[in-house]
LOTIBA-734850 format. One line per field, with one value per residue (C-alpha): residue number from 1; residue in three letters; z, x, y. Coordinates in Angstrom, 3 decimals, always signed. Example, Ala and Ser with C-alpha at 12.3 -4.5 7.8 and 13.67 -1.06 7.14 Angstrom:
residues 2
num (1  2) .
residu (ALA  SER) .
c3 (+7.800  +7.140) .
c1 (+12.300  +13.670) .
c2 (-4.500  -1.060) .
This chain:
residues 158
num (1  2  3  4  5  6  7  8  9  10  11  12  13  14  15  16  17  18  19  20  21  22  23  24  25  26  27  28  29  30  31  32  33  34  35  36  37  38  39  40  41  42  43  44  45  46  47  48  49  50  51  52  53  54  55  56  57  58  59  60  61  62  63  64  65  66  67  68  69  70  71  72  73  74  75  76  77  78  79  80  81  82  83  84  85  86  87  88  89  90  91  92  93  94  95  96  97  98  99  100  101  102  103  104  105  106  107  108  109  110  111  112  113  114  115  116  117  118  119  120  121  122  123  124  125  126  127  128  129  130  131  132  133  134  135  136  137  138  139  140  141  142  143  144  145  146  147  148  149  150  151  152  153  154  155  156  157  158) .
residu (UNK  UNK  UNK  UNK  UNK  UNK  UNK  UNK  UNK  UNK  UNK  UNK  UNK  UNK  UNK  UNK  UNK  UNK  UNK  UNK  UNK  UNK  UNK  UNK  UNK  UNK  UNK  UNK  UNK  UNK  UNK  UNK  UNK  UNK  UNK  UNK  UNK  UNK  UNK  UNK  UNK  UNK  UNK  UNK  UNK  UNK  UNK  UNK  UNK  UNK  UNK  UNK  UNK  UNK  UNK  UNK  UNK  UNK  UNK  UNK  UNK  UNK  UNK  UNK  UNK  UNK  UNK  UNK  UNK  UNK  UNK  UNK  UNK  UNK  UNK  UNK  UNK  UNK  UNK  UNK  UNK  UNK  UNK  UNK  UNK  UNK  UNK  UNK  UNK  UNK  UNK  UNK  UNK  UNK  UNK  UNK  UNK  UNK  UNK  UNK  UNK  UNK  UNK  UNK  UNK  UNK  UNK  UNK  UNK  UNK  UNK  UNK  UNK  UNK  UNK  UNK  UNK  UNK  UNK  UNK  UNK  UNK  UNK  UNK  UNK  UNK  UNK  UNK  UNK  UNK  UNK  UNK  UNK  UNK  UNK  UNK  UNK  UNK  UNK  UNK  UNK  UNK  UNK  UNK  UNK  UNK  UNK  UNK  UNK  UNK  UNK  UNK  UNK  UNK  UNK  UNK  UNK  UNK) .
c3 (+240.244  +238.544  +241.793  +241.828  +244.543  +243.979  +246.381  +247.162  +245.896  +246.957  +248.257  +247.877  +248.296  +248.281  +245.379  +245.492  +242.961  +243.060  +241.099  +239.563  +238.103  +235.621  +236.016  +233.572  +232.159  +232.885  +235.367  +237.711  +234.589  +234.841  +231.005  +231.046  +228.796  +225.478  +226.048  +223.419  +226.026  +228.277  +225.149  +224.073  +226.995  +227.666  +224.108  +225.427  +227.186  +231.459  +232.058  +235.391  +235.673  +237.371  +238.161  +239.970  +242.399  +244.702  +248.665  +251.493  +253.601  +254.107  +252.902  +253.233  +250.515  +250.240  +251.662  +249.741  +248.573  +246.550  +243.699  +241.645  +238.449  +237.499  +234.797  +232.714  +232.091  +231.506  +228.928  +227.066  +226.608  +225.637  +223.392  +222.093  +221.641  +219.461  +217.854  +216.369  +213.962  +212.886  +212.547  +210.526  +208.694  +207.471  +206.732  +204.263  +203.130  +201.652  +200.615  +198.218  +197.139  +196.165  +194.665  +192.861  +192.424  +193.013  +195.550  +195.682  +196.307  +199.152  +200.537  +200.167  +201.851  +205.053  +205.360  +205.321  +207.498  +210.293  +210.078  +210.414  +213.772  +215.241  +215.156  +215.791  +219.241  +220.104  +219.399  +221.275  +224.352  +226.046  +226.221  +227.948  +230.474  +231.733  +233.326  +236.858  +236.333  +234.120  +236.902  +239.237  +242.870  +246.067  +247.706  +251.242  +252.478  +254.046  +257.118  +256.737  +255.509  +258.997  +261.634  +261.128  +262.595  +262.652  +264.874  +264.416  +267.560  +267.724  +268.657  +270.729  +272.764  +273.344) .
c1 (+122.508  +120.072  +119.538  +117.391  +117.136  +118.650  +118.543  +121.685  +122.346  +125.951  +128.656  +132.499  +135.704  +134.202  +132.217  +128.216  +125.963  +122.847  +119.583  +117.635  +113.913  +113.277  +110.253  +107.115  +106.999  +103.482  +101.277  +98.990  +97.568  +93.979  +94.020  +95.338  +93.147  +94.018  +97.392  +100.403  +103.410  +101.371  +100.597  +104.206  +105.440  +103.493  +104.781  +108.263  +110.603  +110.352  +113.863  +115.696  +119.243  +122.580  +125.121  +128.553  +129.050  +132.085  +131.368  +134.036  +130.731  +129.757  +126.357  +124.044  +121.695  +118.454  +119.597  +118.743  +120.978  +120.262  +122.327  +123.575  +124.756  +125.443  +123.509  +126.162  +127.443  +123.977  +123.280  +126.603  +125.613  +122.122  +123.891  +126.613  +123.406  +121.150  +123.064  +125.971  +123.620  +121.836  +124.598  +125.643  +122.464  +122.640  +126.248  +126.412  +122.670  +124.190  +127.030  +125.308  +122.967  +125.933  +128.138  +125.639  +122.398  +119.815  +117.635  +118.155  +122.186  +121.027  +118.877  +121.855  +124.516  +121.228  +121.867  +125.429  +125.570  +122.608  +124.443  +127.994  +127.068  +125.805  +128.626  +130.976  +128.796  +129.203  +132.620  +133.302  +130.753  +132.971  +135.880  +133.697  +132.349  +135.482  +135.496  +135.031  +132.434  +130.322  +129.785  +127.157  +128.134  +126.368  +124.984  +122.979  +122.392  +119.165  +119.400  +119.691  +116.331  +116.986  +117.495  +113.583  +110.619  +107.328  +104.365  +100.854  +98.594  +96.919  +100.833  +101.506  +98.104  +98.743) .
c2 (+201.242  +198.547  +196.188  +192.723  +189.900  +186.461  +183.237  +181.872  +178.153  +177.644  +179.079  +178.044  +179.727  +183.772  +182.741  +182.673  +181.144  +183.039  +182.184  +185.568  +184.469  +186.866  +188.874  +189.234  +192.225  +193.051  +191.171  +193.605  +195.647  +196.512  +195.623  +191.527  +190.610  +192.832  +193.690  +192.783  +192.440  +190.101  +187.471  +187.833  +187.115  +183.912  +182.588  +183.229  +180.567  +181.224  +181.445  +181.649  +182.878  +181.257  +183.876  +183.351  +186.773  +187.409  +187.294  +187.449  +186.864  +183.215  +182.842  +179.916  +178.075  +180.036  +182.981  +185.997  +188.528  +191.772  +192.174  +195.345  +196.020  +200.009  +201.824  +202.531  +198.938  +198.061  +200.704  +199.943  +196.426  +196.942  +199.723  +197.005  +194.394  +196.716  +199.307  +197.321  +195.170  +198.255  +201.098  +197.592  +197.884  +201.148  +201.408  +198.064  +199.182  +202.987  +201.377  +198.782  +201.042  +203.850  +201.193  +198.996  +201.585  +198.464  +197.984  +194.373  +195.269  +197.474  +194.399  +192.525  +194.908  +195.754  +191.972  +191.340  +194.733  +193.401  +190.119  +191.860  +193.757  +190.770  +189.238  +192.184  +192.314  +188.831  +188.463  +192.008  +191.246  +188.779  +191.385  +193.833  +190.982  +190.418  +194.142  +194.338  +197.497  +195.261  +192.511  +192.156  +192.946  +191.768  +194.802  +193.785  +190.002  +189.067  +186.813  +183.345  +181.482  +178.676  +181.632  +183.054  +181.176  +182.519  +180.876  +181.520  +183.123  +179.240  +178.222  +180.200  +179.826  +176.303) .
């Protein structure tokens, strides 16, 4: 099981909206300075993500919950995401090239295939969202951000 923490915005009806903040992928490397992932990731978009997630439990705004998501759902999407547009690819690719002998047709057909997958995975992907397996569940709740307090030792002196 994949699990991440998300803060609760809202709660309605056994339905949370959680907020996920995606993580950098690199950020406590000895080598900052020269590393590729760390500059591609700064030219990327910081993006945040909304989820709905069932709850019988009542939860509050702010609370934090951690959230899981099995390995197998994950891997077939990521599988669905990247392999369709390049088993695409190669299929339309050796088909061009067999039926019209040019490389140009096989640039062509690698085109129309990569294209082709693309769209046979986004078409496809909201079938397979709609499985219960394939959706995030809640797995603990922290306590409620209003119900800690912490003092410092100069409070509780005076």
């Amino acid at each position: 099981m994949i699990k991440e923490w998300a803060t609760v915005i809202s709660w309605e009806n056994g339905v949370a909206k959680v907020h996920c903040d995606v993580k950098a992928s690199c950020s406590s490397c000895a080598s900052r300075a020269g590393c590729g992932s760390r500059v591609l990731n700064k030219l990327g978009p910081q993006t945040s993500h909304t989820i709905t997630v069932p709850s019988a439990e009542p939860l509050v705004a702010g609370q934090k919950v951690e959230l899981g998501i099995s390995e197998s759902s994950l891997l077939g999407s990521a599988m669905l995401v990247y392999l369709s547009p390049l088993v695409g690819l190669f299929i339309m690719a050796s088909l061009f090239q067999v039926l019209f002998g040019t490389d140009i047709a096989a640039m062509c057909g690698a085109l129309l295939g990569g294209v082709g997958g693309f769209l046979l995975a986004r078409g496809f992907s909201p079938t397979l969202a709609k499985r219960e397996t394939w959706q995030p569940v809640i797995i603990s709740v922290g306590l409620p951000p209003d119900l800690l307090r912490t003092s410092t030792s100069s409070e509780l002196s005076q």
